[in-house]
C-alpha positions, -999 to +999 in steps of 0.1 A: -850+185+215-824+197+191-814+184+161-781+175+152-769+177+117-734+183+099-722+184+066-700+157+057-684+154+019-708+173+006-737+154+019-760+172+051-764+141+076-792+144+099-796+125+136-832+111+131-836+099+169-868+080+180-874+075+217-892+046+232-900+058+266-899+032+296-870+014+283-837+017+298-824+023+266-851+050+253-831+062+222-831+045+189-803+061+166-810+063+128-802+094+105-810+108+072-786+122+047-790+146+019-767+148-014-758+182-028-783+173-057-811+177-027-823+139-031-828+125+007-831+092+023-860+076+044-843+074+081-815+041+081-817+031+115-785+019+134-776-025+131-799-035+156-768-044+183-760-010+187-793+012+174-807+014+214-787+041+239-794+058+270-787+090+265-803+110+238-766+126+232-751+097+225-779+081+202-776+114+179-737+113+179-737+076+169-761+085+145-736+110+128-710+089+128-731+062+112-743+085+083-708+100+079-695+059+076-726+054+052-715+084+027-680+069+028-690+036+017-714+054-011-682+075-023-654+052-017-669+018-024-696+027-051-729+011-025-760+031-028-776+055-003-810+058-021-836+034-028-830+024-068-869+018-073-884+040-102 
């Protein structure tokens, strides 16, 4: 399986697929993003209504655009994309 990344306002988002064979809907989207300071997130899973798919392509394209919306709302809107425990 490939992995599909891109690099999105700086930020490297990576498709972090998991399939769950026998289902109809096998493909459970998530992703993980990196900042340009190399700090990386634990896999953020799609909302549950939408995280299931049929096709592995579409699971990893869904979860681009969901890390791509999730660096937006970090930028734009000041909400945080790492865990703030120390």
């Amino acid at each position: 399986m490939s992995l599909m990344q891109c690099e999105y306002r700086g930020h490297v988002i990576s498709a972090a697929v998991m399939e769950h064979p026998g289902s109809p809907t096998p493909w459970a989207g998530g992703c993980r993003i990196a900042d340009p300071n190399g700090n990386q997130t634990r896999r953020l899973p799609l909302p549950v209504g939408h995280a299931f798919m049929a096709e592995l392509d579409q699971a990893q394209r869904a979860s681009i655009a969901h890390g791509k919306w999730l660096v937006d709302q970090c930028l734009d809107h000041g909400r945080p994309l790492f865990d703030q425990a120390a």
